[in-house]
C-alpha positions in Angstrom: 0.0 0.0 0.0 1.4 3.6 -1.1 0.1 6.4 0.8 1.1 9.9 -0.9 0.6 13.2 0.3 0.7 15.6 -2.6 2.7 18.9 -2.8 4.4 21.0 -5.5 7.4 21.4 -3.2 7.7 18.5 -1.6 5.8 15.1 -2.1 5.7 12.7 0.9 5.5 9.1 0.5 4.9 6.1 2.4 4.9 2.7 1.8 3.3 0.2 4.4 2.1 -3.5 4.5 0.0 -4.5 7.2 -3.8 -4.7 8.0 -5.3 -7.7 6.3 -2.3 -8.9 5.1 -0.2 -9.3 7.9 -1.2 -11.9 10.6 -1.9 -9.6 14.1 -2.8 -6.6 12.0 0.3 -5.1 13.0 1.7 -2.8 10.2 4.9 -2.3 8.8 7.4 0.4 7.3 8.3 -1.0 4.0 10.0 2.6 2.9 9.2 6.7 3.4 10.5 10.0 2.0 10.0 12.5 -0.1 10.2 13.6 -3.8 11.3 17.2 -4.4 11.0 18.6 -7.8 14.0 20.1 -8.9 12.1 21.8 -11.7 11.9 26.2 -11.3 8.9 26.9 -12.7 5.2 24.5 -12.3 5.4 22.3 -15.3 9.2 21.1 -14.6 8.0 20.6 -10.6 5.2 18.4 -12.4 7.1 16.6 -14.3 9.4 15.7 -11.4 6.7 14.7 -9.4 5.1 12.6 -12.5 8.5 10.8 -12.8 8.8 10.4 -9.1 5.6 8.8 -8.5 6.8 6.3 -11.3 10.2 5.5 -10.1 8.7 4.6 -6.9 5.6 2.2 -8.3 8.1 0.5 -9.8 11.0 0.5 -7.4 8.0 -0.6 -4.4 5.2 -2.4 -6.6 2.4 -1.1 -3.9 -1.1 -3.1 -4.4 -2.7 0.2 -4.2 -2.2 3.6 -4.1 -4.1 6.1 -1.1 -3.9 10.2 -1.8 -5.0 13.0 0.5 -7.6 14.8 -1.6 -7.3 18.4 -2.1 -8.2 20.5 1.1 -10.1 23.9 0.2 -8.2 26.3 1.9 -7.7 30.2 1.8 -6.1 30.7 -0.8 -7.9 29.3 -4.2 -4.3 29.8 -6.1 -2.8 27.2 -3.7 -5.6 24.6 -4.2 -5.3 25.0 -7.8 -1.8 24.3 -8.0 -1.7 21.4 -5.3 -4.9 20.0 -7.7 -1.6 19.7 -10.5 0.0 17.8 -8.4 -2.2 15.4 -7.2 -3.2 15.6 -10.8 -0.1 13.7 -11.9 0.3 11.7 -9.0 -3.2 10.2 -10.0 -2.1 9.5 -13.4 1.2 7.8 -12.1 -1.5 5.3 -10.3 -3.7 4.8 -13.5 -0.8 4.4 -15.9 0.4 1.6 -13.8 -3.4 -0.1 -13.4 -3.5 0.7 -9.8 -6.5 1.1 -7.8 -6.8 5.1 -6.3 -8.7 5.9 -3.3 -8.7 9.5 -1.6 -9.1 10.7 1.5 -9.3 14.3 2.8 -6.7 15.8 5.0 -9.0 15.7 8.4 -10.6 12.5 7.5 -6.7 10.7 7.7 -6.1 12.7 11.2 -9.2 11.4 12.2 -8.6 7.9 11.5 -4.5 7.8 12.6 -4.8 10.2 15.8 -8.3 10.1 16.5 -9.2 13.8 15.9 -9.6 15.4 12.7 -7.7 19.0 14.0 -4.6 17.2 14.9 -1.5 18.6 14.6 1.9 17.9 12.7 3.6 16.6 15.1 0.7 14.6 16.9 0.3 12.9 13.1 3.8 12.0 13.3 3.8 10.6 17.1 0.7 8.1 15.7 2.4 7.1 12.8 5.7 6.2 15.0 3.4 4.4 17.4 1.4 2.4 14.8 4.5 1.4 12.7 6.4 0.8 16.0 9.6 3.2 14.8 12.0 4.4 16.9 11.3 7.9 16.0 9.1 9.6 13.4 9.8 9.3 9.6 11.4 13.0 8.5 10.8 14.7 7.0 7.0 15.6 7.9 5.8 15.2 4.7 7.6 11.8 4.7 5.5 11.1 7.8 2.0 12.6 6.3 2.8 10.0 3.4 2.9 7.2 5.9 -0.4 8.5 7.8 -2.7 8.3 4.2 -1.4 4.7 4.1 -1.9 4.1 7.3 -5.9 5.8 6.8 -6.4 3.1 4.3 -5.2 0.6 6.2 -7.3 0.8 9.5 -10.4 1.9 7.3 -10.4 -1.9 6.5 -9.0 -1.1 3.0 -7.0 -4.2 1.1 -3.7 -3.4 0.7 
C-alpha cells in the first residue's frame, strides 16, 4: 500500500504493509521520503513529481495507491496548484493499473490520531506508534505520506 501526500514542493510518501495482510494486524514500514521537484517553474516541478511517482511504483510495486484529496483552503491559487499535483500523481497510479482511493486531509487525522484538527507533530507521534519506529519518519511530509497509508489501512481497505 502507497500512501502519498501531494505537494508541488515537496511530495511525501509512504509505503506500508500491514492490515489484512499481515497476521496480528500489525503494520509495517516497507519505505518513506520525499520527492522534491528540482524543476523552477510548475510544469518542470510536475514533471518531477510525474516521474517520481513512477520510479517509486516501480521500485515498491504497492497493491494500491491512497492520496489525501485536495483541502479547500484560503487561498484558491494554492488549491489549484496542489490539484496539479495530485493531478499527476493520479495519473502515475492509473498508468500503472492501480487502484486510487482518496481521503481528505481531516478524514486521515481522524482515522491515525483520532481527531480530525490534529497537529503535525501529533500525526507524526501516531504514525511512530502504529508502525512501531523508533522515531518519526522526517521529514514531515515523509510522515503525512505514511499517515494516508496508514488511513487506508485501519479503514479496513486491502492493501
Amino acid at each position: 500500500m502507497l500512501g502519498i501526500d501531494p505537494g508541488t514542493r515537496a511530495t511525501g510518501y509512504g509505503c506500508i504493509e500491514g492490515g489484512r495482510s499481515v497476521p496480528g494486524l500489525s503494520y509495517r514500514l516497507i519505505e518513506c521520503g520525499v520527492v522534491r521537484p528540482r524543476g523552477t517553474d510548475l510544469g518542470s516541478r510536475l514533471e518531477d513529481i510525474h516521474r517520481g511517482a513512477l520510479d517509486i511504483i516501480d521500485r515498491l510495486a504497492p497493491t494500491c495507491v491512497a492520496i489525501e484529496s485536495a483541502f479547500h483552503g484560503r487561498n484558491a491559487r494554492t488549491a489549484m496548484v496542489l490539484g496539479h499535483a495530485r493531478g499527476v500523481l493520479v495519473l502515475a497510479a492509473q498508468l500503472r493499473g492501480l487502484p486510487i482511493h482518496e481521503y481528505a486531509p481531516r478524514q486521515v487525522k481522524k482515522r491515525v490520531v483520532g481527531t480530525g484538527a490534529a497537529s503535525k507533530e501529533q500525526v507524526g507521534f501516531m504514525v511512530k506508534h502504529h508502525l512501531r519506529l523508533g522515531d518519526a519518519p522526517r521529514p514531515a511530509d515523509a510522515a503525512d505520506g505514511c499517515a494516508v497509508a496508514l488511513c487506508h489501512l485501519i479503514g479496513g481497505g486491502l492493501p
